[in-house]
BANU-496888 format. One line per field, with one value per residue (C-alpha): residue number from 1; residue in one letter; y, z, x. Coordinates in steps of 0.1 Angstrom, whole numbers, plus 2048, in hexadecimal, padded with zeros to 3 digits. Example, Ala and Ser with C-alpha at 12.3 -4.5 7.8 and 13.67 -1.06 7.14 Angstrom:
<sites>
k	1 / 2 .
r	a / s .
yy	7D3 / 7F5 .
zz	84E / 847 .
xx	87B / 889 .
</sites>
This chain:
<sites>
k	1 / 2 / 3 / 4 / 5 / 6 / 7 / 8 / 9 / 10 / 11 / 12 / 13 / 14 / 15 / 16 / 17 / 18 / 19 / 20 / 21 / 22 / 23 / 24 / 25 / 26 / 27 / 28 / 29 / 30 / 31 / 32 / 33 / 34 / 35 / 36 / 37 / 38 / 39 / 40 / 41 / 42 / 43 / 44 / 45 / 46 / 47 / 48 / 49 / 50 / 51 / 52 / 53 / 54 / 55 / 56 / 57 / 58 / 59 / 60 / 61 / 62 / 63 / 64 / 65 / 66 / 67 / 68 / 69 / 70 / 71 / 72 / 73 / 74 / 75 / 76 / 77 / 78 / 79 / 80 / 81 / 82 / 83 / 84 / 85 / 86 / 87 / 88 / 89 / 90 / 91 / 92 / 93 / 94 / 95 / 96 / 97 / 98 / 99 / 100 / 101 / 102 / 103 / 104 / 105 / 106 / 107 / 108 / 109 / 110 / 111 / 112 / 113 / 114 / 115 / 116 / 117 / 118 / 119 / 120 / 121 / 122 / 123 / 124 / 125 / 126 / 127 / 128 / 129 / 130 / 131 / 132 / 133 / 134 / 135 / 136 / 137 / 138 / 139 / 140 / 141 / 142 / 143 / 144 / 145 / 146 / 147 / 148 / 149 / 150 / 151 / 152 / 153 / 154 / 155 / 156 / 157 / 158 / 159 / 160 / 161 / 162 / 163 / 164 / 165 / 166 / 167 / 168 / 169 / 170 / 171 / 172 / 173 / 174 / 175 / 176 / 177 / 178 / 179 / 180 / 181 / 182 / 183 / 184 / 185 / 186 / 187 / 188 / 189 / 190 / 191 / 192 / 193 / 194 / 195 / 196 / 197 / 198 / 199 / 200 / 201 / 202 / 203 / 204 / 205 / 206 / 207 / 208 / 209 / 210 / 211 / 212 / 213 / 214 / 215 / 216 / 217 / 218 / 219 / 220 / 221 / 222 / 223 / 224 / 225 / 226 / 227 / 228 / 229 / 230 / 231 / 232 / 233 / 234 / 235 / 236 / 237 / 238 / 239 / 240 / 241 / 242 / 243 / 244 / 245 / 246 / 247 / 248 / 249 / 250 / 251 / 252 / 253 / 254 / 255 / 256 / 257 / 258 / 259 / 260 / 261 / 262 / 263 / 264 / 265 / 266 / 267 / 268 / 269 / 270 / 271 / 272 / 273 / 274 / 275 / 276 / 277 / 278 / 279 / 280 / 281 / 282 / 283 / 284 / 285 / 286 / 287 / 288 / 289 / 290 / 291 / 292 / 293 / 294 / 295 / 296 / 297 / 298 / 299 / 300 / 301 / 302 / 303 / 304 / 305 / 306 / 307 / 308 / 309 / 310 / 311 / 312 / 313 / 314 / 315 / 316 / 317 / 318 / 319 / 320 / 321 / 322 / 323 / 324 / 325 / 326 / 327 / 328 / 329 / 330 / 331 / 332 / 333 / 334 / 335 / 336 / 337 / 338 / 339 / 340 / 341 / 342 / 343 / 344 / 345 / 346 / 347 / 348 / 349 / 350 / 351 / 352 / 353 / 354 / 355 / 356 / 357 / 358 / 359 / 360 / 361 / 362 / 363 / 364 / 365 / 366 / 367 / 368 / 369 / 370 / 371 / 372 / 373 / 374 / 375 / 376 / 377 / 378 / 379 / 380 / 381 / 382 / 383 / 384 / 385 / 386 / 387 / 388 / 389 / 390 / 391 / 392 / 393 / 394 / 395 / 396 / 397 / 398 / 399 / 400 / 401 / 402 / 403 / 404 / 405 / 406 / 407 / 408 / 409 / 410 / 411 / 412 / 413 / 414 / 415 / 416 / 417 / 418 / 419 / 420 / 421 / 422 / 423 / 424 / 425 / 426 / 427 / 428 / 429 / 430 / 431 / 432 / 433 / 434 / 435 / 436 / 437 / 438 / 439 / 440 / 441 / 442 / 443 / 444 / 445 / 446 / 447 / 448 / 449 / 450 / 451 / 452 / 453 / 454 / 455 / 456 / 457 / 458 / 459 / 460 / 461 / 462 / 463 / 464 / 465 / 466 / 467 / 468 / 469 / 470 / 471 / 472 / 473 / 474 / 475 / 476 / 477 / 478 / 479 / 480 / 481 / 482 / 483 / 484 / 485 / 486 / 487 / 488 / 489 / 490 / 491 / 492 / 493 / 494 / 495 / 496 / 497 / 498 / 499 / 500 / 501 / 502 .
r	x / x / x / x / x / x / x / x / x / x / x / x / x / x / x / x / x / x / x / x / x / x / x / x / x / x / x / x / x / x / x / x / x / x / x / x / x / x / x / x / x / x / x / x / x / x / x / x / x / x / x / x / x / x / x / x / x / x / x / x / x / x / x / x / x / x / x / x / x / x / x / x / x / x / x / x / x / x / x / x / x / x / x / x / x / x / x / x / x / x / x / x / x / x / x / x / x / x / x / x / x / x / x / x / x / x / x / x / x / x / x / x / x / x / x / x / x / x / x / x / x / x / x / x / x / x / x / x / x / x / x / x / x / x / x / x / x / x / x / x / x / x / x / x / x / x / x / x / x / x / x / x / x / x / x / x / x / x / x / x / x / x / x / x / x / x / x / x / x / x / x / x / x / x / x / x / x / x / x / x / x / x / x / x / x / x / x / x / x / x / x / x / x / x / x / x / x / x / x / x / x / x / x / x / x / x / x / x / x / x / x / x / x / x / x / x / x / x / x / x / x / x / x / x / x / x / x / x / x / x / x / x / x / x / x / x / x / x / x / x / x / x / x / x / x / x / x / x / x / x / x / x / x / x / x / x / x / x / x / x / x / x / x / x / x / x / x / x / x / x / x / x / x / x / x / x / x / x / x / x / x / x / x / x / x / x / x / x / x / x / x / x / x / x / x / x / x / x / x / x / x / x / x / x / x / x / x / x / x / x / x / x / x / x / x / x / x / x / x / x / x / x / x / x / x / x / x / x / x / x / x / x / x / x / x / x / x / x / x / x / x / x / x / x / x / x / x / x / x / x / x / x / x / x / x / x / x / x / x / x / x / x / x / x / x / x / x / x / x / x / x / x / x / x / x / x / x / x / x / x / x / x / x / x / x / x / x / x / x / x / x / x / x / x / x / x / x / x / x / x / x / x / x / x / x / x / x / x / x / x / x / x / x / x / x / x / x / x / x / x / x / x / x / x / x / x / x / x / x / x / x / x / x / x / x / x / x / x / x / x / x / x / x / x / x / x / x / x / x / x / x / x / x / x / x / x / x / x / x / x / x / x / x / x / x / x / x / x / x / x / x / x / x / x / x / x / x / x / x / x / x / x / x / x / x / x / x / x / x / x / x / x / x / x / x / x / x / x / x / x / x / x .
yy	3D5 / 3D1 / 3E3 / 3EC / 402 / 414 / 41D / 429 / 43A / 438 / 422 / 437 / 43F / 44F / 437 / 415 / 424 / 431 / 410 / 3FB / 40E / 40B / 3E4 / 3EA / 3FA / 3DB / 3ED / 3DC / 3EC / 3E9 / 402 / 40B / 416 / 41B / 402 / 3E1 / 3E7 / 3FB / 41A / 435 / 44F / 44D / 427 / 422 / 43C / 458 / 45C / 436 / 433 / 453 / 44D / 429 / 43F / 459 / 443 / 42B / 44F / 45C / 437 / 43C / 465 / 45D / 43B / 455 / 475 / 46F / 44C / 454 / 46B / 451 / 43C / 425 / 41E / 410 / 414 / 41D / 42A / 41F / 420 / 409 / 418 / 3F5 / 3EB / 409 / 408 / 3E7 / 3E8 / 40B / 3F2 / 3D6 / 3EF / 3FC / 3D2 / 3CB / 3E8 / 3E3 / 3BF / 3C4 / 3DE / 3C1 / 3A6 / 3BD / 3C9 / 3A2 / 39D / 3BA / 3A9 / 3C4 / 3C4 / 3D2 / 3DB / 3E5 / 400 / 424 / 430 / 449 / 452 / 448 / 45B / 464 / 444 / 42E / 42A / 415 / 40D / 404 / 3F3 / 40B / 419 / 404 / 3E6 / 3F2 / 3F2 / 3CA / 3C9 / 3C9 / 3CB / 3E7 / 3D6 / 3C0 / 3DE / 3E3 / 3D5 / 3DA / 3F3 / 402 / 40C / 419 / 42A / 43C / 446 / 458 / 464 / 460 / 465 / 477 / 48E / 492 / 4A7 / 4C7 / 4C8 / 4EF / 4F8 / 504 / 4E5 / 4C5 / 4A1 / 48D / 472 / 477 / 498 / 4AB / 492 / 491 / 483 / 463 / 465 / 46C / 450 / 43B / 448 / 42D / 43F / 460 / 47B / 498 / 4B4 / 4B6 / 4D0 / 4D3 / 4EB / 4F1 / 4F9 / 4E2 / 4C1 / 4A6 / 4BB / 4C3 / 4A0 / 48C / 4AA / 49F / 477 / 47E / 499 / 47D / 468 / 47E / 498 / 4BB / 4C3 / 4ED / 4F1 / 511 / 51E / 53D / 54D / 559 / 53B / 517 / 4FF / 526 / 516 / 517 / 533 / 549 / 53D / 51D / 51C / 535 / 518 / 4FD / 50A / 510 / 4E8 / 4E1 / 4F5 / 4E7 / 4C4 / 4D0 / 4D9 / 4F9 / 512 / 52B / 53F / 55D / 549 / 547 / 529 / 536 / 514 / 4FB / 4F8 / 4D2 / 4CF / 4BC / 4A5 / 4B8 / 4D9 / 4DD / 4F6 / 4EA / 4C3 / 4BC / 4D1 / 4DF / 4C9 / 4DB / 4CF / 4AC / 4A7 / 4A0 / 48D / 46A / 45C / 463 / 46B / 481 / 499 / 49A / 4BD / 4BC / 4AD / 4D0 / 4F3 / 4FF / 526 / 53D / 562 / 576 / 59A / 59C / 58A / 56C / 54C / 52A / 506 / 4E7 / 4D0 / 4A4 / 4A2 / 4C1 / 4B4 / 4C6 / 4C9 / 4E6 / 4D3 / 4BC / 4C1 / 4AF / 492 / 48F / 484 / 472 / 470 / 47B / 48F / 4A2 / 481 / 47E / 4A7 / 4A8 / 4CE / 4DC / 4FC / 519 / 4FD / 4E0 / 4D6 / 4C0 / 4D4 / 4C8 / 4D1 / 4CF / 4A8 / 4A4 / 49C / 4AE / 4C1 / 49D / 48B / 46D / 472 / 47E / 487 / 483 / 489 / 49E / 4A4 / 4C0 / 4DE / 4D5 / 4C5 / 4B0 / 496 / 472 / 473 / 48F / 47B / 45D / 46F / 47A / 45D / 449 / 467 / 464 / 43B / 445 / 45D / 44A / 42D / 448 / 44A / 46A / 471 / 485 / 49F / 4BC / 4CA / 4E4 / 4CC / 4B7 / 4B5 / 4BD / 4B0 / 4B0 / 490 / 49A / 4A0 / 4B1 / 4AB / 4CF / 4C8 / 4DD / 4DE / 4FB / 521 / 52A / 541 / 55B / 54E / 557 / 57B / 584 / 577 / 590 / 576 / 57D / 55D / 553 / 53D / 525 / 519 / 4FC / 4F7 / 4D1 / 4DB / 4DB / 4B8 / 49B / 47E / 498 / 49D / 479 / 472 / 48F / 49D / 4BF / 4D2 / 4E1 / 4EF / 4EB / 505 / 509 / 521 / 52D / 547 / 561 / 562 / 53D / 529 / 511 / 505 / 514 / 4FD / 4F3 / 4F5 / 4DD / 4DE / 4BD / 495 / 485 / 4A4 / 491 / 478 / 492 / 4A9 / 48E / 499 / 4B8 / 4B3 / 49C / 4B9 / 4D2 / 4B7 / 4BB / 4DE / 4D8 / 4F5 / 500 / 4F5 / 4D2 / 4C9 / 4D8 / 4C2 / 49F / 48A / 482 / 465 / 46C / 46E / 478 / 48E / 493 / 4A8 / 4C1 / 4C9 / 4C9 / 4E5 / 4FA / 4F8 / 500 / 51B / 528 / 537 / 53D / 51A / 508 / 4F8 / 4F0 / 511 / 533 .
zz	D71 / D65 / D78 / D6A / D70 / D56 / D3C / D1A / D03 / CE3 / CCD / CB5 / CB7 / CD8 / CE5 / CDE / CE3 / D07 / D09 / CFF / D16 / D31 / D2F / D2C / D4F / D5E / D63 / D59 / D40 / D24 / D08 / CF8 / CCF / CBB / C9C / CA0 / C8B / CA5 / C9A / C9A / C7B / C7A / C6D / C60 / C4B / C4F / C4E / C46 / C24 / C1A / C1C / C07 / BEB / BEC / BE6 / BCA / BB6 / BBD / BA9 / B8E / B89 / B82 / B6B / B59 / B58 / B5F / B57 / B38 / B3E / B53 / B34 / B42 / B23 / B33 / B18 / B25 / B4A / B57 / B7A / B89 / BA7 / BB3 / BB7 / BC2 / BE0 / BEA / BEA / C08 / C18 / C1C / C29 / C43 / C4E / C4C / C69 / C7D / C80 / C8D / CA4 / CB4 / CBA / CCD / CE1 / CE5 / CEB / D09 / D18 / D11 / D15 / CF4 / CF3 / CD4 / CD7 / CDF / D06 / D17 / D3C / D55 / D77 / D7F / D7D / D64 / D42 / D2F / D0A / CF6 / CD2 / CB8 / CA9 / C89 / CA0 / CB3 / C98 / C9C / CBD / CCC / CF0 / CFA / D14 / CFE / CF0 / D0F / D0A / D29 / D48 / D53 / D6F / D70 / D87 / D67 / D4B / D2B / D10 / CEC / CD8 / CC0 / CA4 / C88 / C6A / C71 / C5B / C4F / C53 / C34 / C25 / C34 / C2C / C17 / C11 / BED / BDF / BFC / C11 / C2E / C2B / C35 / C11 / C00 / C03 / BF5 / BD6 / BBC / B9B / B96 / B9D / B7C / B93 / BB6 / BC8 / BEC / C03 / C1A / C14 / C2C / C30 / C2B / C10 / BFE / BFF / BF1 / BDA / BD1 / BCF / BB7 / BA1 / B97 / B92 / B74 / B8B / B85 / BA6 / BB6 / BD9 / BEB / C06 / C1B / C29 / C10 / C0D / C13 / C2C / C44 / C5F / C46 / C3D / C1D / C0B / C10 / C06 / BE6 / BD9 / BE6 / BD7 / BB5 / BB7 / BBB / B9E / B87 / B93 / B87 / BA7 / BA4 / BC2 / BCB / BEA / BFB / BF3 / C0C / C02 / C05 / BFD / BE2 / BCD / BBF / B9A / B90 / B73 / B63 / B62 / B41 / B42 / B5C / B5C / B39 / B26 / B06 / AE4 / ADB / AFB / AF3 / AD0 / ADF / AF9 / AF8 / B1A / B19 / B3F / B3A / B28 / B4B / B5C / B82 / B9E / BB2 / BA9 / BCE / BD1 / BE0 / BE2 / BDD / BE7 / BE2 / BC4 / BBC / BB0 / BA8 / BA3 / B94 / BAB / BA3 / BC6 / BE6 / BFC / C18 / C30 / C45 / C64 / C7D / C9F / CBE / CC0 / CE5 / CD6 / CEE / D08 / D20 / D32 / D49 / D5A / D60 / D69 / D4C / D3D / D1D / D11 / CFB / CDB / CE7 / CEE / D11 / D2C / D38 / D4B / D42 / D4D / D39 / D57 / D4E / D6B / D78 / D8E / D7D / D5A / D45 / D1A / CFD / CD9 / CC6 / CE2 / CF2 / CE6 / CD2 / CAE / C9F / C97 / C9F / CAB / CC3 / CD0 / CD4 / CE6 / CFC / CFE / D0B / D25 / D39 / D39 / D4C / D60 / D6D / D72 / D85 / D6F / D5C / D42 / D2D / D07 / CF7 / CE7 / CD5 / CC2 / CB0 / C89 / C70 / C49 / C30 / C1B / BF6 / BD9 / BE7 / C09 / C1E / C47 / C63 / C8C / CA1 / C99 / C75 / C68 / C63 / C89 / C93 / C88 / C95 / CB5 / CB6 / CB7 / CA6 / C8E / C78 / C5C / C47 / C23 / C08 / BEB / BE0 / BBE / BC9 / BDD / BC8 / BD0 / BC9 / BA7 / BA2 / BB3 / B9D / BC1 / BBB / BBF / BE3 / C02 / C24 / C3B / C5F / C78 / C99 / CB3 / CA7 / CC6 / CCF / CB4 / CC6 / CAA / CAE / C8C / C67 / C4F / C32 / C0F / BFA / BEF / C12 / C26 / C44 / C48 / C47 / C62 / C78 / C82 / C84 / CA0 / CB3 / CB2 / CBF / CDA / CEA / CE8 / CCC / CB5 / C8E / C94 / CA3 / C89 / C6A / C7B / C7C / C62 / C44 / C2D / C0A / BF3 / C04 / C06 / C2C / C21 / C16 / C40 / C46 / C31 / C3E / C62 / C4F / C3D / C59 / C65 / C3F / C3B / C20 / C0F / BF0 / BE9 / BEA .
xx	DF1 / E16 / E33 / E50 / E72 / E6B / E4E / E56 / E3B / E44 / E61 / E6D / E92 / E8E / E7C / E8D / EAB / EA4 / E95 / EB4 / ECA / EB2 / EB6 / EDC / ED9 / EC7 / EA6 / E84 / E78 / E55 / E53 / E2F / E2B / E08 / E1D / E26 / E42 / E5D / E6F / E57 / E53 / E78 / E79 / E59 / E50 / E6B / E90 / E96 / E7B / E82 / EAD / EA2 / E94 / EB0 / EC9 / EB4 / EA9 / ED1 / ED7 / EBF / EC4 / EEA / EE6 / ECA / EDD / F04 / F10 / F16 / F33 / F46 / F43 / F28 / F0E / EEB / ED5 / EB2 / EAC / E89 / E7B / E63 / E51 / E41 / E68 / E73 / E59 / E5C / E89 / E7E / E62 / E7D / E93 / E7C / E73 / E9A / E9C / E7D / E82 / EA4 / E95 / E7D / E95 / EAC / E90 / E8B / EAF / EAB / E8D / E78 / E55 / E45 / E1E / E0E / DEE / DEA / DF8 / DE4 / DEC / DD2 / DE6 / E05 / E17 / DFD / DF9 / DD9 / DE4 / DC7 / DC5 / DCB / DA8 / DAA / DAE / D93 / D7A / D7E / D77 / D54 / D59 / D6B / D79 / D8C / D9C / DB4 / DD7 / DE6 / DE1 / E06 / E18 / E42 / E59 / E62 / E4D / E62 / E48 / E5A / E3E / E4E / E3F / E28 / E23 / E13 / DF3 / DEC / DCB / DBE / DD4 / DC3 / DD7 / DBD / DD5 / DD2 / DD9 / DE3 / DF9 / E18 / E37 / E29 / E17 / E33 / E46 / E2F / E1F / E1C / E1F / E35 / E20 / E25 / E24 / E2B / E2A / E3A / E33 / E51 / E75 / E85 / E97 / E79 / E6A / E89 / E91 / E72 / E6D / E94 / E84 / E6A / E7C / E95 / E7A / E6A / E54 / E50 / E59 / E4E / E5A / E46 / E5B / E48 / E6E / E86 / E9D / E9B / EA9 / EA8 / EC1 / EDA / EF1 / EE8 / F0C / EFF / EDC / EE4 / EFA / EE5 / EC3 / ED6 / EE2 / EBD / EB0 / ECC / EBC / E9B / E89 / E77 / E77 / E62 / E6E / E59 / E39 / E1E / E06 / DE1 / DCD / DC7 / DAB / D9F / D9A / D78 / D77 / D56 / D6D / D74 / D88 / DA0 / D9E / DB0 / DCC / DC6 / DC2 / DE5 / DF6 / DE9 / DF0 / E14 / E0A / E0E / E03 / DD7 / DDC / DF0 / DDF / DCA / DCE / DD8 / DC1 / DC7 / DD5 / DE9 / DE4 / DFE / E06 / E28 / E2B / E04 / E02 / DF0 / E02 / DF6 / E08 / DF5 / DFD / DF5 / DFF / E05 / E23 / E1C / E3E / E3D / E4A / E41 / E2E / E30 / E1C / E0E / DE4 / DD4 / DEF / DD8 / DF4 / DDB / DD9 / DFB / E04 / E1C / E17 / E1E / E32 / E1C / E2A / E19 / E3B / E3C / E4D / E70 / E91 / EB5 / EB0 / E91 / E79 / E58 / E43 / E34 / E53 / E5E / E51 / E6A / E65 / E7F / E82 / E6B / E51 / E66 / E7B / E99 / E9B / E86 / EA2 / EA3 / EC8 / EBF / EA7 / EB9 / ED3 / EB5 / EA9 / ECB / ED0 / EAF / EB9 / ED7 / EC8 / EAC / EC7 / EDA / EF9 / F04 / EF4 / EFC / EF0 / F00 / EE1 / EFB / F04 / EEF / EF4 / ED7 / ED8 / EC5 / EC9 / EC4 / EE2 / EF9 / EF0 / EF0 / EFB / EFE / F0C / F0C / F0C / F13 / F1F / F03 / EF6 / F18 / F16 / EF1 / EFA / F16 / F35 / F4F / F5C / F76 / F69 / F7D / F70 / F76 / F69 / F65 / F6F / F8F / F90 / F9C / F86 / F67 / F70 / F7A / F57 / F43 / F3D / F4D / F2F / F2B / F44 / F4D / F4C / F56 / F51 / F69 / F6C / F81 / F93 / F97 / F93 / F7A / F60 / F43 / F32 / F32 / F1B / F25 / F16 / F1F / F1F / F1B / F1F / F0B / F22 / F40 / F30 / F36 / F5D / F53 / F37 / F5A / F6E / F54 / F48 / F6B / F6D / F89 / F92 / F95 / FB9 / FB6 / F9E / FB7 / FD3 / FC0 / FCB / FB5 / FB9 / FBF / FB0 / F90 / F71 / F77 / F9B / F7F / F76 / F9E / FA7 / F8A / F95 / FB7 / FA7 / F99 / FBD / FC4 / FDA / FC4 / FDF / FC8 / FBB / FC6 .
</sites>
């Protein structure tokens, strides 16, 4: 059996990054993940694919649709999905293969194979199943046995699979699905009004799709303030993207290629027609109900994106004493050791949000902790964004949290239409908005609506990590001409001072 300082379980972002710091700290220190490829959902098939084919559709949407009033004359606009996938799958390699040779670099220990505790301290990882099906003797299929002063479980998350909606891989798929589909679907329909479905609804919508996203609450993106998601939704629907709010999905129901009536469209829809497969109905028809009343959505493929669960399967955490909260969320305390002394959890397997900077914070803290330094996370404020065009980010309380917690705020506005390098950028679309106590001024959060709003939240999260206020933020400089002086003059506007607006 191996030894080591510490154990981690899991190299997603969380992971190798409580890993890396680990090593920093002098500790020895081996780090277990199901892929031999490191970087969890997060590299492999999550934010990073899903970023590559943001920005390539962003590319191709503007050449197709806006190009022409900058003066730029392409000609024809074509995609080609083959390329298209393989630029996001050299992306992803580019990454994880800088992710093993630091790990390398760190003298890391990596194993490859699924970890499941076998006592307190111990930890058997075993070939993955489809490597397993190669092996005869069982024996064989044990990589390594474990032992660590220090276990930290970073399994992360996976999509939560509704029951009357089962993934097939094919029709009905996960967000690992839809990053990969080799043709443009014509209709896809996503269930789930957040940031991953908004966003490869977003990816395929540029791409030609007829995209429907289903939300069950009244608005999307919920977190978000109404101003915010009014405008925002409206930006999405001008892009194309159809949503349907209040809808509570029911099922799906499978066309069959005998079904007449259902498997083709009619000889009048044909005639104009040129593409024979097109003329092909839906493979599935998603049912949902408004206010009692029956609705229906053909659907090529069901993007199912209703959130993500944490992913303990197989853990075997009985073994190890390590309970769980009424989520299935594993227990911890305000240092993230669970119930079982000297295991410890990070990232998306407790409370907190599923982010993979959250967890990476996490994931640094426990290193120093366990190395007895001081650690340190302020879960108040992490950042949330969702990557589409505009982008929509968040930190702390906004405004309409603000009011229904009873706290009275002052709130300062600013529009990018009137920000010069938007216009010059055809970014105008979207605002800034920031939020302080009434009484002291302190930030209390932002929500920003806009063209690389989650890279311009980032000031904002400074300021509120130092306690600063509406006022030191409105008197740090900003270079001009850019989309940054947008956050200025709302912490100016939020004592009435916006200089570039009334």
């Amino acid at each position: 059996m191996s030894s080591f300082d510490v154990l981690i379980l899991g190299a997603g972002p969380g992971g190798y990054v409580c890993a890396f710091r680990a090593a920093q700290l002098g500790l020895k220190v081996a780090l277990v993940d199901k892929r031999a490829a490191l970087g969890g959902t997060c590299l492999n098939v999550g934010c990073i694919p899903s970023k590559a084919l943001l920005n390539a559709t962003e590319h191709f949407a503007w050449a197709k649709h806006h190009a022409a009033e900058s003066g730029i004359k392409l000609g024809s606009v074509e995609i080609d999905v083959a390329a298209l996938l393989k630029k996001k799958d050299t992306v992803v390699g580019k990454l994880t293969g800088g992710i093993a040779q630091l790990a390398k670099a760190r003298k890391i220990t990596v194993f490859t194979g699924t970890a499941a505790f076998t006592g307190p301290k111990t930890v058997r990882v075993t070939a993955t199943s489809s490597e397993q099906s190669a092996i005869r003797d069982p024996q064989s299929a044990i990589v390594a046995d474990l032992s660590a002063t220090h276990i930290v479980i970073a399994t992360g998350s996976a999509p939560v699979e509704l029951p009357f909606l089962k993934f097939d891989g094919q029709t009905v798929v996960s967000s690992d699905d839809a990053i990969s589909f080799p043709a443009v679907p014509k209709k896809l329909v996503v269930v789930g009004g957040g940031a991953i479905g908004l966003e490869l609804g977003s990816v395929w919508a540029r791409l030609g799709a007829e995209v429907t996203v289903l939300e069950f609450l009244p608005k999307i993106v919920a977190a978000y303030d109404d101003d915010i998601v009014r405008n925002f939704t409206r930006l999405l629907q001008k892009q194309g993207l159809k949503i349907e709010t209040g809808a509570k999905v029911t099922g799906v129901k499978f066309q069959t290629p005998d079904s007449k009536s259902q498997s083709s469209a009619s000889s009048s829809d044909q005639s104009a027609v040129r593409n024979p497969q097109s003329a092909i109905a839906s493979a599935a028809i998603l049912t949902a109900e408004r206010d009692g009343k029956p609705l229906e959505f053909p659907a090529d493929k069901v993007l199912v994106a209703v959130g993500r669960r944490p992913f303990t399967d197989g853990l075997n955490l009985a073994a190890a004493g390590v309970e769980l909260d009424d989520k299935k969320r594993i227990k911890v305390d305000g240092h993230l050791r669970t119930s079982a002394a000297g295991i410890w959890a990070i990232g998306d397997v407790v409370a907190g949000p599923m982010l993979a900077h959250k967890a990476e914070e996490d994931g640094v803290a426990v290193a120093e902790w366990i190395a007895g330094k001081a650690g340190h996370i302020d879960w108040d404020v992490v950042p949330a964004i969702v990557y589409t065009d505009p982008e929509v980010a968040g930190v702390g309380l906004g405004e309409d949290g603000a009011k229904a917690k009873g706290i009275e705020v002052k709130v300062g506005k600013f529009n990018f239409a009137a920000n010069g390098r938007a216009l010059a950028s055809d970014a105008a679309d979207g605002f800034v908005k920031l939020i302080a106590d009434a009484k002291t001024d302190r930030l209390l959060g932002a929500q920003i609506l806009g063209r690389g709003a989650g890279e311009l939240i980032s000031e904002v999260v400074a300021h509120m990590s130092y306690g600063g206020s509406a006022e030191d933020l409105a008197r740090t400089i900003h270079a001009h001409p850019t989309m940054s002086e947008a956050v200025k003059e709302a912490a100016l506007a939020v004592s009435k001072s916006a200089l570039h607006a009334v």
